[in-house]
C-alpha positions in Angstrom: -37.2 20.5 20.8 -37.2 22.0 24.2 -34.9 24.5 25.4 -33.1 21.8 28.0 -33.0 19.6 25.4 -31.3 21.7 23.1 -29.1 23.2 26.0 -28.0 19.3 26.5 -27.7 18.8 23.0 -25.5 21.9 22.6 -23.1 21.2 25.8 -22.8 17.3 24.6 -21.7 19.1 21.2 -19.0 21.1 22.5 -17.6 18.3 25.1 -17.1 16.3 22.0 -15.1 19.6 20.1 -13.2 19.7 23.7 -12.5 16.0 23.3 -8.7 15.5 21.9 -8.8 15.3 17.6 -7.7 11.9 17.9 -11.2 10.7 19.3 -13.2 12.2 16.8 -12.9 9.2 14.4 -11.6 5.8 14.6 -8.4 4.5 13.0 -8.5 2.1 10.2 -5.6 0.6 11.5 -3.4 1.4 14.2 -0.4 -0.2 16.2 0.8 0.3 19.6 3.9 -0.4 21.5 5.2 -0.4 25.4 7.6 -2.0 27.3 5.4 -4.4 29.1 1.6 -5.6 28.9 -0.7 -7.3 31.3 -3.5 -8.9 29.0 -6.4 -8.8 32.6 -5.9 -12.6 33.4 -2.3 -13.0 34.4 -0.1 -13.0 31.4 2.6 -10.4 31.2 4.0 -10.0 27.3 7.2 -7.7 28.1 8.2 -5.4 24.9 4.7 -5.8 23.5 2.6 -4.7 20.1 -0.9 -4.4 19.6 -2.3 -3.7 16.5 -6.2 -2.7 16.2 -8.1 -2.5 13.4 -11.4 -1.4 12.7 -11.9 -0.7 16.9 -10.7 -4.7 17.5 -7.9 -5.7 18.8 -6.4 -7.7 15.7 -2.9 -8.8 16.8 -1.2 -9.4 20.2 2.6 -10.2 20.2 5.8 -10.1 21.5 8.9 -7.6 19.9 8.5 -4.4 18.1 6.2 -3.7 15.1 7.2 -4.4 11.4 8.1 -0.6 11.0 7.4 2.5 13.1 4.9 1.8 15.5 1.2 4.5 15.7 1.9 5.0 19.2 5.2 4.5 20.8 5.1 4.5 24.3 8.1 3.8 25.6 8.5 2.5 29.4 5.0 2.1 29.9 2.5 -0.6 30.7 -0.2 -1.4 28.2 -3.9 -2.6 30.2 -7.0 -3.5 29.4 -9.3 -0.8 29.7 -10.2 -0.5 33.7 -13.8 -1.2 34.9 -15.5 0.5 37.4 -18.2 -1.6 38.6 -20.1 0.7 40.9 -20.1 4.6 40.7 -22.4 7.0 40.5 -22.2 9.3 37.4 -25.0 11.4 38.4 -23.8 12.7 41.7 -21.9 16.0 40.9 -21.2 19.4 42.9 -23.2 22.7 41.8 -22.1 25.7 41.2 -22.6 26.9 44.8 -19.7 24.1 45.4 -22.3 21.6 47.4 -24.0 18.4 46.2 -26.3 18.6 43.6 -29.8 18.5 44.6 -33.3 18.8 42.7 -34.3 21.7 44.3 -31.2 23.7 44.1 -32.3 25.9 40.7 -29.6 24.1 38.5 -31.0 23.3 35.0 -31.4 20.1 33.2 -28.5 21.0 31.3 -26.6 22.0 33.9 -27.0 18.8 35.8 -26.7 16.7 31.9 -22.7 19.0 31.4 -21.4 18.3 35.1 -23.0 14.2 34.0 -20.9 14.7 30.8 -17.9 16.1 32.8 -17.6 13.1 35.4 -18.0 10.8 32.4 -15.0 12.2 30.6 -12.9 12.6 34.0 -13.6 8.6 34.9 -12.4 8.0 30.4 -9.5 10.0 31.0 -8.2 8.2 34.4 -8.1 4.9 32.5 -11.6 3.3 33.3 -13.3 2.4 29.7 -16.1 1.0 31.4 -18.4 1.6 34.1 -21.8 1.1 36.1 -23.5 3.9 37.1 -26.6 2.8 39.5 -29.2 4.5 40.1 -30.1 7.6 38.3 -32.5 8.1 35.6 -30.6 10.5 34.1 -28.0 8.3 33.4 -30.0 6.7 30.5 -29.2 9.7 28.3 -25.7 9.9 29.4 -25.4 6.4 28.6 -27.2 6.6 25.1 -25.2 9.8 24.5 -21.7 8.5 24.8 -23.4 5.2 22.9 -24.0 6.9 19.4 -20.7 8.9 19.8 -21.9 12.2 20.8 -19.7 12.8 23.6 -16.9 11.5 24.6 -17.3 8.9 28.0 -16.7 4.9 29.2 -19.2 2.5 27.9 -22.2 3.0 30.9 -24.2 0.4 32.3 -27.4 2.0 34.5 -30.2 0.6 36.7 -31.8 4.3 35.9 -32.9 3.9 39.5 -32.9 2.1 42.9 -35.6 -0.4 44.5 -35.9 1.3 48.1 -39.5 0.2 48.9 -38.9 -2.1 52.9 -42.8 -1.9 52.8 -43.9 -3.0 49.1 -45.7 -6.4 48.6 -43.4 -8.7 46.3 -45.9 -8.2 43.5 -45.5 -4.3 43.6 -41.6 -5.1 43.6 -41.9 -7.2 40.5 -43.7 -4.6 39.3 -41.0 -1.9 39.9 -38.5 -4.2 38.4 -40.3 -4.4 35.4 -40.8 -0.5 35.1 -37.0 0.0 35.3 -36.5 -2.6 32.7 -38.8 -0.7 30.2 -37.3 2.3 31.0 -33.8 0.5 29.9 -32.2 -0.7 32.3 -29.1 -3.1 32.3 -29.3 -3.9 35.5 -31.4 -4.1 38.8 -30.2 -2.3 41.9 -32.1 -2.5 45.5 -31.6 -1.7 49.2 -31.3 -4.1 51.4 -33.2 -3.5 55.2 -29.9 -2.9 56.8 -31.4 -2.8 60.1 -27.9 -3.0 62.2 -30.3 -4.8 65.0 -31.0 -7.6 63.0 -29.9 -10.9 65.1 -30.5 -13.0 61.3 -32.1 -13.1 58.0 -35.2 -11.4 58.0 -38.4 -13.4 56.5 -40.1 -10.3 55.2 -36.9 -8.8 53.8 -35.8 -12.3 52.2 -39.5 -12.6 50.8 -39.1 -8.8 49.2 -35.4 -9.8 48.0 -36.5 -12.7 46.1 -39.3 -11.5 44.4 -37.3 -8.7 42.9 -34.2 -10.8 42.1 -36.3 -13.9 40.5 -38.2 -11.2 38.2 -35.2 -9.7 37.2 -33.6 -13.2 36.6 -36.9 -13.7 34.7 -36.0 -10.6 32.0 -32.6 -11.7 31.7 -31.0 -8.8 34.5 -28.8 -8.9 36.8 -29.4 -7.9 40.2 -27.2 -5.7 42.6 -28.1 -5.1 46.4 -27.2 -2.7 48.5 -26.2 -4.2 52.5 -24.0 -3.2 54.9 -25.1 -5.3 57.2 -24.7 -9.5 57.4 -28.6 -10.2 57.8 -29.1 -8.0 54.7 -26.2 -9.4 52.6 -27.1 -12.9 53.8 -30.8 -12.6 52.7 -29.2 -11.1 48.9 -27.2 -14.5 48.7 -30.2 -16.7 50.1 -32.7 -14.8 47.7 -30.5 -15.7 44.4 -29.3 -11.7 44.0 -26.5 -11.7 41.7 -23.8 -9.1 43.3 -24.2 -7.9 47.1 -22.5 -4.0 47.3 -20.4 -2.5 50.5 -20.8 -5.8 52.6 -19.1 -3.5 55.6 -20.3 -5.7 58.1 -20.6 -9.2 56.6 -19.6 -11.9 58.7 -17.1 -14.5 57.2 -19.6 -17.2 56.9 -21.5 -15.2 54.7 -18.9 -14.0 52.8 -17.8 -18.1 52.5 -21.3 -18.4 51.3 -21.3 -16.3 48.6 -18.4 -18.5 47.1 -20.3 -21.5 47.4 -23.4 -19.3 46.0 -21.2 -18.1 43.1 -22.3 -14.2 44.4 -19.8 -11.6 43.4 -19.0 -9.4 46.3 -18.2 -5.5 45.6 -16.9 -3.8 48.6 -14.8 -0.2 48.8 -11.2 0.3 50.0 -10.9 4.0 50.5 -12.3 6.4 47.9 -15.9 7.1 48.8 -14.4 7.5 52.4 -11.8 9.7 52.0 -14.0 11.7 49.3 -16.4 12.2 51.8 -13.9 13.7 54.1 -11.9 15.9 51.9 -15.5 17.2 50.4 -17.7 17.4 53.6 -18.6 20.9 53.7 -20.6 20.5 50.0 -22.2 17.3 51.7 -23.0 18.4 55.6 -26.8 19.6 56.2 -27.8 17.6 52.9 -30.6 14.9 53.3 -28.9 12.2 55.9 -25.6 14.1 55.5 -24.9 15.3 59.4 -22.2 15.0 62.2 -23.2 12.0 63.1 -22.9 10.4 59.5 -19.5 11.4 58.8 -18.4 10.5 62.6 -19.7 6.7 61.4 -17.9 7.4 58.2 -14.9 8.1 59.7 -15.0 4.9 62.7 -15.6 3.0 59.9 -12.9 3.3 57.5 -10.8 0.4 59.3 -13.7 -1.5 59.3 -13.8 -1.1 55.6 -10.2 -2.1 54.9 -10.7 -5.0 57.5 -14.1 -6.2 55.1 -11.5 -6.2 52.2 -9.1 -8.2 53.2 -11.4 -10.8 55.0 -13.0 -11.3 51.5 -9.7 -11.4 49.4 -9.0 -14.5 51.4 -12.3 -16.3 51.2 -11.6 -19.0 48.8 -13.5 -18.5 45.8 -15.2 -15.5 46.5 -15.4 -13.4 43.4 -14.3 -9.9 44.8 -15.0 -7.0 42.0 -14.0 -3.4 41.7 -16.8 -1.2 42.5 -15.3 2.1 44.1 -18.8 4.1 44.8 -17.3 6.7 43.1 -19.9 9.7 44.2 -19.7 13.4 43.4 -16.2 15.0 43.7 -14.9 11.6 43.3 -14.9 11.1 39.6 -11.5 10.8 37.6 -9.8 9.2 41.0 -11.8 5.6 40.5 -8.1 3.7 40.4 -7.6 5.0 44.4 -8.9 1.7 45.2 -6.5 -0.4 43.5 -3.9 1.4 45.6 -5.9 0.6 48.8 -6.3 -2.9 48.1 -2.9 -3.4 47.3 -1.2 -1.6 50.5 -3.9 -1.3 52.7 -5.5 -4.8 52.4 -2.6 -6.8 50.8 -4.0 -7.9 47.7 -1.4 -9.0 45.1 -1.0 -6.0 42.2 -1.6 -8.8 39.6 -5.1 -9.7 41.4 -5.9 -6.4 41.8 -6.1 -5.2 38.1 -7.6 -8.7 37.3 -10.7 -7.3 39.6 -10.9 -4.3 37.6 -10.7 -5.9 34.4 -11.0 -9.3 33.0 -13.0 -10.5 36.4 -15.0 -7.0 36.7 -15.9 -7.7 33.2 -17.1 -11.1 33.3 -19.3 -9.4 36.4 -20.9 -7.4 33.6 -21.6 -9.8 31.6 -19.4 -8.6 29.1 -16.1 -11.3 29.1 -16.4 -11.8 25.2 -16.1 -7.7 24.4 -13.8 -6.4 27.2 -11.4 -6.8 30.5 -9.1 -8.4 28.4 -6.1 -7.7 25.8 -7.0 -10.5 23.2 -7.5 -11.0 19.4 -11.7 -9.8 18.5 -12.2 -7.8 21.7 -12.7 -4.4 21.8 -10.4 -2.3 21.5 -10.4 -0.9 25.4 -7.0 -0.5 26.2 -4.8 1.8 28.7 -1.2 2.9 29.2 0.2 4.0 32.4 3.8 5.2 33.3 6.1 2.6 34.6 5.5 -1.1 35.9 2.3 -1.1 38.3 2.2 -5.1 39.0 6.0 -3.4 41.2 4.4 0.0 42.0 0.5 -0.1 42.0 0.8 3.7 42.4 1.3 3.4 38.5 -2.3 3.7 37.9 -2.9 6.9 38.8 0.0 8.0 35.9 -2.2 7.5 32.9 -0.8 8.3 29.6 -2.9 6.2 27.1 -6.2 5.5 26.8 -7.8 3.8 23.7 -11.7 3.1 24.3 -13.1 1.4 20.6 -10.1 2.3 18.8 -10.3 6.0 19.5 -7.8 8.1 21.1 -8.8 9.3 24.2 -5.6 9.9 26.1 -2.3 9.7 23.8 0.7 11.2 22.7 0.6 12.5 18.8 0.6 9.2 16.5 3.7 8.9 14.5 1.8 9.0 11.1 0.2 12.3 12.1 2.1 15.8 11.2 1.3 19.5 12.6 -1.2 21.3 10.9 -0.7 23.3 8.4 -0.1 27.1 9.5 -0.8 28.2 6.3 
């Protein structure tokens, strides 16, 4: 084995000895009880009991437990496990305090611990589940956490990004092919974004469609990257599955993506106020300058603005995706927040995004995003009532990912160890 494999074997080790004692193994059978629950579609069970068993969820019901229950948690509010749908796991600060490059001498295990940290950070804030696009190295992150050796949310990757404006479709096909052998769960590409665009381009559309319709062909979803409305247009007209950021998409498009049955991921707040509370590790660093966090800064109304517009598109399918990018990690439910006060989404709609409808984004509507008998067990506690005080989600004080203990105060059945 070589030495950065061994040193990422070794830090993956000890993250999992870090880990609290409750995650180390599963419970046979466990129940759980809170004041209120919000099962991810719209149902609210007040003085609610879940029991899970074997990493299911076996029982859902109203009242206490038939005896003491595992974990008591008082006036809290029982969730399905949150979903991130876009971050970026990868993305970390060095120890110099500035973003991560591959130049800037820091080790393969190095980079695989801080990976490992911002996994665990996004797992302790509540979010079970997330997709990570577009890193390689997020393949072992996501296989590592898979088989149990460390702790982290379930990870999706595209273990890269399609940014090739000048490839033939047939090269593009190609590229989508190499990502899916390399493992990938799911496609991400740029868009042109060319903010001079007047309408769809041909050449872009042409490039669009050959990488969406060959990763339709494997059975992969496809996520692209626009900002602008001729790029997020061409993603809809091309058969894309998900368009990201949308900032400028004009309401007709956003109107066709209902019709087009596109799920639309744009950001509220984090990614901008992250890069404004961390621009001195960013500044000087690849397109990082003045000018970049000037536009950054003009365009956080903009941003808001985009939400709201698409939250009253009628049928548009508006998931959670925060961008989360280094120095962001562990703060992914700042967006629920934002789309609650800043863009006036309902607290009720707001969690659905982030769970039962983020889920079915994924693919994944029969395993998680919801609190119902033979899912996974994926669930999350936070202090007090969040469908009155969205805030709420930032006060995590359970979190149960497959039946293990991430977050939670000591189980009932459990007694100190022994001093002697």
């Amino acid at each position: 084995m070589r030495a950065t494999a061994r040193a990422a074997v070794a830090i993956g080790l000890l993250l999992a000895v870090l880990a609290p004692r409750a995650a180390a193994q599963a419970p046979g059978r466990v129940t759980i009880h809170a004041a209120r629950l919000f099962d991810g579609r719209g149902a609210v069970i007040r003085d609610a009991t879940v029991v899970v068993e074997g990493g299911k969820i076996a029982a859902v019901r109203r009242g206490p437990p038939r005896g003491a229950a595992d974990y008591e948690l008082g006036d809290a509010t029982l969730l399905p496990g949150l979903i991130d749908a876009h971050v970026h796991l990868a993305w970390h600060l060095n120890g110099g305090g500035r973003l991560h490059t591959p130049d800037d001498g820091e080790t393969p295990g190095e980079a695989f611990a801080a990976m490992a940290a911002n996994a665990l950070a996004t797992l302790r804030a509540g979010f079970t589940t997330v997709q990570s696009v577009g890193s390689p190295e997020e393949v072992a992150l996501r296989d590592s956490i898979a088989a149990g050796r460390i702790p982290g949310p379930r990870v999706l990757t595209s273990t890269g990004q399609i940014i090739a404006p000048e490839a033939s479709p047939e090269r593009l096909r190609r590229m989508v092919r190499a990502l899916a052998a390399r493992g990938a769960d799911v496609i991400k590409a740029f868009g042109w974004d060319d903010p001079r665009a007047a309408g769809v381009n041909a050449a872009e559309l042409e490039r669009l469609r050959a990488i969406c319709s060959e990763a339709a062909s494997l059975h992969l979803r496809t996520l692209v990257h626009a900002h602008t409305d001729a790029s997020a247009r061409a993603a809809v007209l091309a058969g894309c599955t998900q368009v990201e950021h949308g900032l400028f998409v004009a309401d007709a498009t956003l109107e066709l993506m209902a019709r087009r049955h596109v799920w639309f991921d744009p950001q509220c707040s984090l990614v901008f106020t992250n890069y404004r509370e961390h621009r001195a590790a960013y500044e000087g660093i690849g397109g990082y300058s003045a000018e970049t966090f000037d536009w950054f800064e003009r365009n956080v109304p903009v941003a808001r603005e985009t939400v709201r517009r698409a939250l009253r598109t009628p049928g548009l399918r508006v998931v959670y995706g925060t961008d989360a990018v280094a120095g962001a990690h562990g703060r992914n439910a700042e967006d629920l927040v934002c789309r609650v006060q800043q863009a006036g989404q309902a607290p009720m709609n707001a969690l659905a995004s982030a769970t039962a409808l983020a889920a079915e984004s994924l693919g994944l509507a029969d395993r998680i995003g919801r609190i119902a008998p033979g899912l996974d067990a994926d669930l999350v506690a936070v202090e007090g009532d969040p469908l009155r005080d969205i805030t709420a989600v930032r006060r995590v004080v359970f979190v149960l990912k497959g039946g293990r203990a991430i977050v939670a105060p000591r189980a009932a059945r459990e007694t100190p160890a022994s001093s002697g």
